[in-house]
GUNU-896170 format. One line per 4 residues: number of its first residue (from 1); for each residue z, y, x of N, C-alpha, C, CB. Coordinates in nm, 2 decimals, m for minus. Glycine has a CB too. Layout:
N
NUM	Z Y X Z Y X Z Y X Z Y X; ...
! end
This chain:
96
1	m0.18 3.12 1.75 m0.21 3.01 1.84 m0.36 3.01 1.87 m0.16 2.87 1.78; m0.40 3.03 2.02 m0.56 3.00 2.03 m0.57 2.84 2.09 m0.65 3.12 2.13; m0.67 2.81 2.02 m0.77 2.67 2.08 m0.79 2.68 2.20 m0.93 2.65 2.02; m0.75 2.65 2.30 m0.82 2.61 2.45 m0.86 2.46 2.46 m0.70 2.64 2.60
5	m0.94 2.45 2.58 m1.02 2.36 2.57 m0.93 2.22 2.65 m1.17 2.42 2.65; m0.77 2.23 2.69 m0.68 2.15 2.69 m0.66 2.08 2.55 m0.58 2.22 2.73; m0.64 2.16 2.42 m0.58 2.11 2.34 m0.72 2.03 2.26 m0.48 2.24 2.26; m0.81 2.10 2.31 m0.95 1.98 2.27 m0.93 1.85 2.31 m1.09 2.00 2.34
9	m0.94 1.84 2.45 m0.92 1.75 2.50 m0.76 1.68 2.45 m0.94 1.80 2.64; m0.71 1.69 2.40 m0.55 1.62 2.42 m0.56 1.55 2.22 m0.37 1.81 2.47; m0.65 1.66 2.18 m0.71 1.59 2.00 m0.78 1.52 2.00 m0.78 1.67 1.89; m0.86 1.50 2.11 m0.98 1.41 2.14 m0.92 1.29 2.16 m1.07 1.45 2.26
13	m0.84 1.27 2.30 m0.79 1.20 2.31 m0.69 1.12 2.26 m0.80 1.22 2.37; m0.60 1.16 2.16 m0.54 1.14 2.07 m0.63 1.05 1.93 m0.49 1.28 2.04; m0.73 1.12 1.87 m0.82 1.05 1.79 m0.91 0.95 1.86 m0.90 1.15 1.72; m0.96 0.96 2.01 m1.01 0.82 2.06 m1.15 0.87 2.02 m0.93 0.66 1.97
17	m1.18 1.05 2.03 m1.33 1.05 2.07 m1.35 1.16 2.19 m1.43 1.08 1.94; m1.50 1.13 2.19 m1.53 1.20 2.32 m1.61 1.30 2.27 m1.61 1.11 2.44; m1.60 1.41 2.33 m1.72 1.50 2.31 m1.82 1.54 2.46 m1.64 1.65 2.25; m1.89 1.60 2.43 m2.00 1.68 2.49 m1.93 1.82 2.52 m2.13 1.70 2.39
21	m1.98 1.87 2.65 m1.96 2.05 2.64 m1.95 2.14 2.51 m2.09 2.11 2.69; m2.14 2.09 2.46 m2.18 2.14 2.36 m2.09 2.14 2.21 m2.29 2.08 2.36; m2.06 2.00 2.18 m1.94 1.95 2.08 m1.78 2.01 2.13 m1.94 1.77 2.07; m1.78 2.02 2.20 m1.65 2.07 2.27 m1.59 2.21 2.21 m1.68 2.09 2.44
25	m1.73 2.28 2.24 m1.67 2.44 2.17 m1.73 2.47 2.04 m1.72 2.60 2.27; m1.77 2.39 1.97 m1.80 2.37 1.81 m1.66 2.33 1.79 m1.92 2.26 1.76; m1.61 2.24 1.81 m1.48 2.19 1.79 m1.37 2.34 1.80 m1.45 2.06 1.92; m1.36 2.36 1.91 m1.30 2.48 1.91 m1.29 2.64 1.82 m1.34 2.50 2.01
29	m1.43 2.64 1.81 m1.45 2.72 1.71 m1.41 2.69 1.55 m1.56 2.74 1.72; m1.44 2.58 1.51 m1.38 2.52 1.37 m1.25 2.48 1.35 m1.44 2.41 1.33; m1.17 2.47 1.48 m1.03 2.44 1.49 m0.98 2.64 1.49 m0.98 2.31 1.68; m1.05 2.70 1.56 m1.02 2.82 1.58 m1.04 2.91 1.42 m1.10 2.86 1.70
33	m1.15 2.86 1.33 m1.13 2.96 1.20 m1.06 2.85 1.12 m1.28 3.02 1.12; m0.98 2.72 1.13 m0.89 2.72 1.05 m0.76 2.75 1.07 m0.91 2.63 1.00; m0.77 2.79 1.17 m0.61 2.83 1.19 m0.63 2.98 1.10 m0.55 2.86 1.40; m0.74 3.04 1.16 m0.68 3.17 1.15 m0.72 3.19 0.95 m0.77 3.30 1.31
37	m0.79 3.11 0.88 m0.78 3.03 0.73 m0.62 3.06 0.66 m0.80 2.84 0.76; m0.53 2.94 0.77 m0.36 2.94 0.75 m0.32 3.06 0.73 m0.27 2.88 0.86; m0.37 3.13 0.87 m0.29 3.27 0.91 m0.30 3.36 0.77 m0.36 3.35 1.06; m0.45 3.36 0.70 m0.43 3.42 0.56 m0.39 3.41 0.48 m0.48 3.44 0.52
41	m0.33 3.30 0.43 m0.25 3.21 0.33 m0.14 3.26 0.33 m0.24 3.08 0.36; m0.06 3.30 0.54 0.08 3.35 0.51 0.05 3.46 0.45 0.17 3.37 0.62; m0.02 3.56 0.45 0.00 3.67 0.43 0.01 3.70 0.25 m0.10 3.73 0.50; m0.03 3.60 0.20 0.02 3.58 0.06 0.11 3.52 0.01 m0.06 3.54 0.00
45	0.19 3.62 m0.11 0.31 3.66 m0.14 0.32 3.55 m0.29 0.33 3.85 m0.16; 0.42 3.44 m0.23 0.48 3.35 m0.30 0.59 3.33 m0.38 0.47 3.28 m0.25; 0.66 3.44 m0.34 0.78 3.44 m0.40 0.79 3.45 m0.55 0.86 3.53 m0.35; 0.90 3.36 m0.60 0.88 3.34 m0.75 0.77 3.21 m0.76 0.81 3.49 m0.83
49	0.67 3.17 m0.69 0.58 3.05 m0.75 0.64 2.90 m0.71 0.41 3.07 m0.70; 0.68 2.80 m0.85 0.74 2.67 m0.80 0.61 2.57 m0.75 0.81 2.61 m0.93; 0.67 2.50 m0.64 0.54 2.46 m0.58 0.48 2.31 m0.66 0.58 2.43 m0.41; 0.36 2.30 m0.67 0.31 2.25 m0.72 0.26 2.07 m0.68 0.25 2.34 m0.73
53	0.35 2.00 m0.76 0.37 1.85 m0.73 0.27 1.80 m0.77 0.49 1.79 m0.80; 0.16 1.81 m0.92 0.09 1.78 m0.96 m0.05 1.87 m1.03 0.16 1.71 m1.00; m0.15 1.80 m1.03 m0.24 1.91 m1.06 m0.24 1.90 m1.23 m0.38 1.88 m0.98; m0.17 1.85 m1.30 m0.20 1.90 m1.44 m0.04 1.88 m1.48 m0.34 1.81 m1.55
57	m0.04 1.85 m1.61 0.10 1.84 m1.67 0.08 1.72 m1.76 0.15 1.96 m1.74; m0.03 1.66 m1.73 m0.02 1.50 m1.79 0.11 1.46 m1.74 m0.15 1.39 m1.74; 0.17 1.35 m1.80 0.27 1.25 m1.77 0.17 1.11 m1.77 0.41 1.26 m1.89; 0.15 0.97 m1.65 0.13 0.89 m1.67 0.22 0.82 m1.84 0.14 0.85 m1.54
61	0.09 0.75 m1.91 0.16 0.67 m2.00 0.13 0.54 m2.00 0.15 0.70 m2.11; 0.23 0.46 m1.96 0.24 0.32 m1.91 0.30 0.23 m1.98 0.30 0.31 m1.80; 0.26 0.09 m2.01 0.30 m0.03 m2.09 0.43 m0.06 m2.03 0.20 m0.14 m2.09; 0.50 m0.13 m2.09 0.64 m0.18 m1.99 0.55 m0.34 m1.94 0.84 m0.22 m2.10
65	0.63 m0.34 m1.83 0.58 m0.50 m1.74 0.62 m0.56 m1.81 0.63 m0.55 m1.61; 0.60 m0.68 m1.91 0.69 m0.81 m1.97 0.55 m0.93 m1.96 0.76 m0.79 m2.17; 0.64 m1.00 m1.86 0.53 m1.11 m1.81 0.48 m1.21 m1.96 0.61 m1.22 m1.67; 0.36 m1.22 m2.02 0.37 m1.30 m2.08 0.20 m1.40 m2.03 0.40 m1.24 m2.23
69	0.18 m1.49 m2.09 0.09 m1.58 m2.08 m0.04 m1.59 m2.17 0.17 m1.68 m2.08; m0.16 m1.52 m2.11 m0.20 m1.48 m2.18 m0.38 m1.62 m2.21 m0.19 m1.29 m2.13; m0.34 m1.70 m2.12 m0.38 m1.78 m2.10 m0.40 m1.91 m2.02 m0.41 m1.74 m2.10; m0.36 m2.06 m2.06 m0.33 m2.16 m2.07 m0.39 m2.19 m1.92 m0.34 m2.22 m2.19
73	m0.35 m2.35 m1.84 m0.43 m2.37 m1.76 m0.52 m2.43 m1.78 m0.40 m2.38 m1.69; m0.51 m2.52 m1.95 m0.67 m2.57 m2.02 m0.80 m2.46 m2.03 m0.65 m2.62 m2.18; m0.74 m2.37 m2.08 m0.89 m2.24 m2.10 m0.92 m2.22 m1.97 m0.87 m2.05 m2.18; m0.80 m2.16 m1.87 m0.84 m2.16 m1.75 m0.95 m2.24 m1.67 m0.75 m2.18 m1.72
77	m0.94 m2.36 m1.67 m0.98 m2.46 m1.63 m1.11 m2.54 m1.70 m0.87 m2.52 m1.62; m1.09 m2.48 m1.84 m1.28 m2.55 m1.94 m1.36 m2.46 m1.82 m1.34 m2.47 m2.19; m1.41 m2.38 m1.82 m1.53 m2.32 m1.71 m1.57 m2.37 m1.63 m1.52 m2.23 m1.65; m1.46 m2.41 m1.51 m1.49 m2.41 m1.40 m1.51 m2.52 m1.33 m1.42 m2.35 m1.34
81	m1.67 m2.52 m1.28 m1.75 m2.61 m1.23 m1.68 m2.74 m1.21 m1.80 m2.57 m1.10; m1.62 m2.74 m1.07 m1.52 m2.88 m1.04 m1.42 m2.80 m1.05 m1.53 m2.98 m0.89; m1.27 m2.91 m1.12 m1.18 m2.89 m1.11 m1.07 m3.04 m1.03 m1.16 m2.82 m1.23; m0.98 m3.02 m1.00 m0.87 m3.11 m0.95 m0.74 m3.15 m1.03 m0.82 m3.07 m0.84
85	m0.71 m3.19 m1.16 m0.61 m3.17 m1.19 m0.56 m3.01 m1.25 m0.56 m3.22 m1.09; m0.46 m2.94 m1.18 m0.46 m2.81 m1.22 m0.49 m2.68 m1.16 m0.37 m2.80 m1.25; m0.60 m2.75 m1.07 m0.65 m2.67 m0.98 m0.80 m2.64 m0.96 m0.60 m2.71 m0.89; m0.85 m2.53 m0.91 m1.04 m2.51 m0.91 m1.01 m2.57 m0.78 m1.15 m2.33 m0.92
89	m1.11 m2.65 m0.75 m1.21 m2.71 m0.61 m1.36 m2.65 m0.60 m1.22 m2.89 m0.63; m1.27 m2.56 m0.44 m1.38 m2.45 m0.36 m1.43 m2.54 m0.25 m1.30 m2.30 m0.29; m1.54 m2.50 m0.20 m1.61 m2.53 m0.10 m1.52 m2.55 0.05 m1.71 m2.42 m0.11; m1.52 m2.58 0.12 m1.44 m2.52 0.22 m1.51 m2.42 0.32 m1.37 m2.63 0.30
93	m1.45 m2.28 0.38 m1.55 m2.21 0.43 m1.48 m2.20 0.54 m1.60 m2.10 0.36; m1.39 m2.24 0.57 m1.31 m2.21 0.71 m1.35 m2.35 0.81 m1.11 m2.18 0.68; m1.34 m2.37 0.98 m1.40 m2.48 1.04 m1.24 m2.48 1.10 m1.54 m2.46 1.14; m1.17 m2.57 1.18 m1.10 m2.62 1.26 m1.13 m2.53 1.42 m1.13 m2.78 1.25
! end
């Protein structure tokens, strides 16, 4: 597959930028050595290798979810500046 200066234009426009002449065939050229990047990749011989899901062989080790309470809404609530009952009282920052 070669880069013409259609399929610039049609990536460009697609991503929602503009180039220059000058940016135009820089683009082309770096779209043009990573293809041909891929093209060397096929040429290496995979058969037999399982493809690779993760980069090590850690297993995440995770707590089980069990909701507990790890704090009242009195502690909660000793700190904070003004409170309402069982609630903090914020400034208001939004207008009508």
């Amino acid at each position: 597959m070669d880069i013409n200066d259609e399929m610039v234009d049609h990536l460009a426009n697609l991503a929602k930028l503009n180039f220059n002449a000058e940016e135009k065939v820089n683009i082309k050229n770096d779209l043009n050595r990573i293809l041909t990047y891929f093209e060397k990749l096929n040429e290496v011989d995979t058969t037999g290798v399982e493809p690779l899901i993760f980069m090590s062989e850690n297993v995440n080790v995770l707590r089980e979810d069990i909701p507990h309470q790890e704090i009242g809404k009195k502690e909660a609530l000793a700190n904070a500046p003004s409170k309402d009952s069982d609630y903090f009282r914020v400034p208001k920052f939004m207008e009508k």
